[in-house]
N, C-alpha and C positions, 0 to 999 in steps of 0.2 A: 400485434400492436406494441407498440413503444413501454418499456418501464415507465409506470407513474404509479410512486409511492401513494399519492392521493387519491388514484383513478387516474381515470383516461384522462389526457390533456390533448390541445392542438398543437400536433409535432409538425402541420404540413410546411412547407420552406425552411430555408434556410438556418442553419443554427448554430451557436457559436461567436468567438470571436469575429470568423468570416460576416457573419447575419448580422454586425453591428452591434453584439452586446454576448452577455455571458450569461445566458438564462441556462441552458445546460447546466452549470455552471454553480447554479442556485442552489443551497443547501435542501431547499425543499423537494428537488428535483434528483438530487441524489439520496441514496437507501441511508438512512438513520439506525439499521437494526437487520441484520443476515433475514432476505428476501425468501419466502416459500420457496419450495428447488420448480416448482415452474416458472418462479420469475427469476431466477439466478443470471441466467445465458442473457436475457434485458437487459438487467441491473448492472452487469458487469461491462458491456458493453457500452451503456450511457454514463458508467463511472469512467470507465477509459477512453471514449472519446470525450468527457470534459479534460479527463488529464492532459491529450494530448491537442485538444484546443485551446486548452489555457497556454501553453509554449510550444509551440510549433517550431520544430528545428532542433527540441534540446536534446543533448545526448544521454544516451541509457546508459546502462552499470560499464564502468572501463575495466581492467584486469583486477582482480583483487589482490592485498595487499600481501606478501607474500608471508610466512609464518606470524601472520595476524590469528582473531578468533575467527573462527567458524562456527555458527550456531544455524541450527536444523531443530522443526517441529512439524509436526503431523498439522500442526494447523495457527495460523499467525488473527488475532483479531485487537483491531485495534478503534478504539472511540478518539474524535477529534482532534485529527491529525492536521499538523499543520506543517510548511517549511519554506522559511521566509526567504523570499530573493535576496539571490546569490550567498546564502551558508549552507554548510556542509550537512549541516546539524536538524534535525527534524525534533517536532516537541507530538504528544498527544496526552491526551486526558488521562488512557488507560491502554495498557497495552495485556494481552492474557493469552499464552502461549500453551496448548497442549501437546506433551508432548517433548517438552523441550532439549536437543541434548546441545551442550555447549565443550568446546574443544579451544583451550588455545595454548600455542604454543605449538612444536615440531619435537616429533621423535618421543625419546624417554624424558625428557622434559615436558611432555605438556602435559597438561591440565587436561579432567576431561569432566563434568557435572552431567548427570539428568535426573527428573524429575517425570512425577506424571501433570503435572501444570504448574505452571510459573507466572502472577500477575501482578504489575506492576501500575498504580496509582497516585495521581499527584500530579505534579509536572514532570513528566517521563520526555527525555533528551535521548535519541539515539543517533547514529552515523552508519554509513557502509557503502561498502565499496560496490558492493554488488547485492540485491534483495531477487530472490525467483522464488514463484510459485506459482500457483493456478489462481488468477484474482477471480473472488464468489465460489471457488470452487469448478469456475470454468474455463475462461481464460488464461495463456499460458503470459505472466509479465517477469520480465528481468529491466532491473532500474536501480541507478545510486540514488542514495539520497540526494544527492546534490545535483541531480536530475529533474527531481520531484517539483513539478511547477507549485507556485502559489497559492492554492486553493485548497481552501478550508472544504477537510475531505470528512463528515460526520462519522461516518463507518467504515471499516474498510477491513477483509478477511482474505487471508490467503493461505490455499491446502499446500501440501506437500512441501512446505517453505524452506526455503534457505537461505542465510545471512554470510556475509565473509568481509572481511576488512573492517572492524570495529575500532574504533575510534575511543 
């Protein structure tokens, strides 16, 4: 059966932008808070195919920026995420990182930071060239920001993450 945060809902026909409308799409319809691990592989699924119904066509992460930062964490969660057509730039409520190591720079010159969590609240602005990990912990995504269609995404977690071309 279909992810529904509420319960079962009627998933039969068509859905999506294609279906005439974006109920997919619908905050209520996406996970608000990390899904039980039997409903992960749903949830992640119905978060990604709203992503990829909201903009059909758009392109995913391009090369990353060459001795930009690099930032890797055991685990990426982030609350009300948003990223407004056509900028670079992505905003969310809260971002909270376990795990986090950050690198920038090349050679004996760079920088390198880690911690065992890193959370950031407020209006939190990020960018990047390229974003990968396992969305819900199951799904494998790679995506720029400036890929990221328009929709107001409530939740959103991903394992084994990795950042590169920060802005």
């Amino acid at each position: 059966m279909p992810y529904a945060p509420d319960g079962p809902k009627d998933t039969d026909g068509p859905r999506g932008a294609a279906a005439g409308g974006d109920r997919g799409c619908a905050p209520g319809a996406l996970p608000s808070a990390l899904p039980r691990r039997g409903e992960r592989g749903a949830a992640a699924r119905a978060l990604a195919d709203c992503l990829a119904t909201a903009a059909p066509g758009r392109r995913t992460a391009g090369p990353a920026e060459p001795g930009g930062t690099t930032l890797r964490a055991a685990t990426l969660s982030v609350t009300g995420l948003y990223c407004p057509p056509g900028a670079d730039t992505c905003r969310a409520s809260s971002i909270h990182l376990t795990g986090p190591r950050i690198r920038y720079g090349q050679g004996e010159a760079a920088t390198c930071l880690a911690a065992e969590e890193l959370s950031l609240t407020g209006t939190v602005l990020f960018r990047a060239a390229s974003l990968h990990g396992r969305l819900l912990g199951v799904l494998p995504l790679t995506v720029a920001t400036r890929a990221v269609p328009p929709v107001p995404v409530p939740f959103l977690r991903l394992d084994a993450w990795s950042h590169t071309g920060c802005g």
